[in-house]
N, C-alpha and C positions, 0 to 999 in steps of 0.2 A: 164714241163718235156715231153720230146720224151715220143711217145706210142707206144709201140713194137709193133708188127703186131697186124693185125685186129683179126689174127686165137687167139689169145690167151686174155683169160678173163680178164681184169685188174682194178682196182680199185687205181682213181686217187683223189688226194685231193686237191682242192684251197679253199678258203676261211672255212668257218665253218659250213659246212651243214649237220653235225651229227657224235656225237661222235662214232655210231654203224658203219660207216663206216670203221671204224680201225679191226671192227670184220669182216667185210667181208670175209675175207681171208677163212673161214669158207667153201666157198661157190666158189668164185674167186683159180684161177690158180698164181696169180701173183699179189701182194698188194703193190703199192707205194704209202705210206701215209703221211710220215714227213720229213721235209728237217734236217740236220743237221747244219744250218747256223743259226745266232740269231734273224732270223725274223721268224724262224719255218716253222708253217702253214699261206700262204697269207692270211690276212683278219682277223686273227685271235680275235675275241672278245667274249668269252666264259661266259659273266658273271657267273663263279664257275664251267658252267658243266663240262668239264675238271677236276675239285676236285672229283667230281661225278667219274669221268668215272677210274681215278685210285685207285678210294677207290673199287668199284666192282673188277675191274681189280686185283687188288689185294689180293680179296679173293677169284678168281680164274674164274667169270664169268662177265659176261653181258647181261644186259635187250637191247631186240632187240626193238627198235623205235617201237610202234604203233601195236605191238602183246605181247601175253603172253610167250614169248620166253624168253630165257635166253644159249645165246652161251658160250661154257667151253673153260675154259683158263688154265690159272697155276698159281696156287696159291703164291703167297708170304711166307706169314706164316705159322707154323705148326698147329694152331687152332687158329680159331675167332669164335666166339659169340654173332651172332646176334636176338635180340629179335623182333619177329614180333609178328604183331596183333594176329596170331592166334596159338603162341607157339615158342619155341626158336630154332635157326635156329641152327645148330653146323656146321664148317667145318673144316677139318682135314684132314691135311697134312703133317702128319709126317716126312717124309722126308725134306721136300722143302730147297732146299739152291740156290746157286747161279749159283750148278752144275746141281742138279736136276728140272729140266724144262719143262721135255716132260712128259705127263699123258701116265701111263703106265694102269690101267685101276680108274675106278669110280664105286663109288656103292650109291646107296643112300636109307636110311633107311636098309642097309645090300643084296639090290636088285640091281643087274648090271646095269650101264648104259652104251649103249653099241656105244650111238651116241653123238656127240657135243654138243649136247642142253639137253635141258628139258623145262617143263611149269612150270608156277606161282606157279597152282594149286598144282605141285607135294612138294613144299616146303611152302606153304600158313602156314601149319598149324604145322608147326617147323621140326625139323628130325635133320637126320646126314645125310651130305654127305661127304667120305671118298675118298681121293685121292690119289691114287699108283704116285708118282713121281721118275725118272729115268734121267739119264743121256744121253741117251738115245733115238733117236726117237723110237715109238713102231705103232703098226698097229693098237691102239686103236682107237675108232672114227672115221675111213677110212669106209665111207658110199657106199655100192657100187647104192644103186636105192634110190637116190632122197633126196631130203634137205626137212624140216617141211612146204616150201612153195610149194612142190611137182614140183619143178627144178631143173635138175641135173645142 
């Protein structure tokens, strides 16, 4: 794929060199990640992580490669149930359907969160995390100083 100009941040994808890079967008101005042709992504050989990366996806976050990160999405579901080692994970999204897609805001354990991400640590030991969805883009999550790797 062409690369739009040099001035603009972009995230390209050939072969299979991590699922986290589909979160990029997080961070990047401009994300071109999957073809729509039946060869998909060139190279493609995922033994499962791909199953991995839509089951997160789908309850609305993802684990950043090689840190205790986790970037926020849009949930699928109105509520899943995940039980972790150190207590039960809840997440809920009342809304969510096929129209509502944009996080209007997040809370977790009843406490704002007011950026994209979060750590391990903060859901290690279970909670709730509650998701405002909208139809909608909203201003939620728009970081103005600096991403968790301290790069704008």
């Amino acid at each position: 794929m062409p690369r739009r100009g040099a001035a603009t941040p972009s995230l390209r994808r050939e072969g299979e060199r991590g699922t986290g890079s589909a979160w990029a967008w997080a961070w990047a101005r401009e994300a071109v990640c999957y073809g729509t042709s039946p060869e998909g992504i060139p190279g493609n050989d995922d033994a499962g992580t791909l199953s991995a990366w839509y089951v997160f996806s789908a309850m609305g976050f993802y684990p950043v490669a090689g840190a205790d990160l986790y970037v926020v999405g849009s949930p699928l579901f109105p509520r899943v149930e995940v039980q972790l080692a150190g207590g039960l994970l809840v997440i809920e999204a009342p809304a969510a359907s096929r129209d509502n897609v944009y996080v209007q805001s997040l809370t977790l354990n009843g406490q704002p969160v007011t950026v994209p991400w979060f750590r391990h640590a903060d859901i290690a030991a279970g909670g709730t995390l509650h998701f405002e969805l909208g139809a909608k883009p909203s201003t939620w999550g728009v970081v103005a100083a600096g991403t968790p790797f301290g790069q704008r």
